[in-house]
Legacy VTK file of the C-alpha trace (Angstrom):
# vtk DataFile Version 3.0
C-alpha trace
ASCII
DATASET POLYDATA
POINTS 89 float
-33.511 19.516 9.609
-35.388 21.608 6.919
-35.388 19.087 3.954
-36.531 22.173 1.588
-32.714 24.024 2.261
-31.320 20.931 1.693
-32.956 20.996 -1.934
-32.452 25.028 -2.139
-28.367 25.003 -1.354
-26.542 21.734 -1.758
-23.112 23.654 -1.435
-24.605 25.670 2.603
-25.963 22.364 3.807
-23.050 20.188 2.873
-20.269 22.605 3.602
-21.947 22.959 6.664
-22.411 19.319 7.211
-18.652 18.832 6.511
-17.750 21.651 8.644
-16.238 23.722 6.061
-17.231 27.147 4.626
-19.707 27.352 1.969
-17.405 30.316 0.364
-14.910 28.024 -0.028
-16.774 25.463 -2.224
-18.559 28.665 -4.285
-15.401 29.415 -5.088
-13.548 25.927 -5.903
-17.493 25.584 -8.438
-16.153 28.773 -9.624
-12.965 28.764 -10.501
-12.769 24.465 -11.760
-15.900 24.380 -13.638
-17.655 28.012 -13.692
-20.558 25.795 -12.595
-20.353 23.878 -15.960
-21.688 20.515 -14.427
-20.611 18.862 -17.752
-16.974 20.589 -17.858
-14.557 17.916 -18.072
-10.990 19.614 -17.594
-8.617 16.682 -18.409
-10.734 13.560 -18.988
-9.891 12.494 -15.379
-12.389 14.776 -13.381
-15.901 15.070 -13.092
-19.233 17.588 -12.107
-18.832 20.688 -10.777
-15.860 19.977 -8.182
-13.913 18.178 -10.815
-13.727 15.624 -8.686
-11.303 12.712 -9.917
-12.838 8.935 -9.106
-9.451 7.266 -8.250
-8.892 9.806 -6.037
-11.938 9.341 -4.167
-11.275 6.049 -3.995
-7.623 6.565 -2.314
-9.806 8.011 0.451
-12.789 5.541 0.812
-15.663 7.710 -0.861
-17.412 5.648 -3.178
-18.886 7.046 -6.394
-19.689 6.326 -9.597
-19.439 8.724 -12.942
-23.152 8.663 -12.321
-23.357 9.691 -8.985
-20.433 12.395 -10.032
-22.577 13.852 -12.846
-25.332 14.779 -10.034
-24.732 18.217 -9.202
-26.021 17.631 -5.313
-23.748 14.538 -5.038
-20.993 15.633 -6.506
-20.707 18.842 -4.451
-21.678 16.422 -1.277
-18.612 14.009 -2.214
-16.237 16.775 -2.659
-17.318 18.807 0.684
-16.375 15.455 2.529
-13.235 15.529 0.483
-12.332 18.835 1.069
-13.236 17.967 4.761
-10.712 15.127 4.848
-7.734 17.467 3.311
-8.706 20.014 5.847
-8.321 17.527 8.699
-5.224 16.056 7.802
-3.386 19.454 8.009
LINES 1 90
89 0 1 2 3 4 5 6 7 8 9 10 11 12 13 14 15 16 17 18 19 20 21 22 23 24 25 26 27 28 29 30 31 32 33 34 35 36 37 38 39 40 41 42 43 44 45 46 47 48 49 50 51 52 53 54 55 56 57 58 59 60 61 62 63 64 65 66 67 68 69 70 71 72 73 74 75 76 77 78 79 80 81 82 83 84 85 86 87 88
């Protein structure tokens, strides 16, 4: 594992991690937040997935708003997300 990528391209290493594509999560950064990690859509979601705590917690990812106002965590949290919607269908 090259620990510099890691640092480089949160969204290739944990798509890939997560087994999902990378174009994919561009796109969700895109299109929720226009990679705006302080864009706060409705007061429930957070970062630069717009990720939404209580759902996170439905599915047993823990988090914190901290930990959800890190770019490189929050994109981590919501590839493993995404990764759990993907396997459920």
């Amino acid at each position: 594992m090259n620990l510099r990528n890691i640092d480089e391209d949160p969204v290739a290493y944990n798509a890939r991690n997560n087994n999902i594509d990378a174009i994919l999560i561009h796109a969700i950064i895109g299109v929720v937040s226009k990679g705006n990690n302080y864009k706060n859509i409705n007061n429930e979601t957070i970062g630069l997935m717009q990720l939404n705590p209580l759902t996170l917690a439905e599915y047993n990812i823990e988090s914190t708003i901290e930990k959800l106002l890190n770019p490189t965590t929050n994109v981590q949290l919501g590839c493993k997300l995404i990764s759990i919607y993907y396997n459920m269908l």
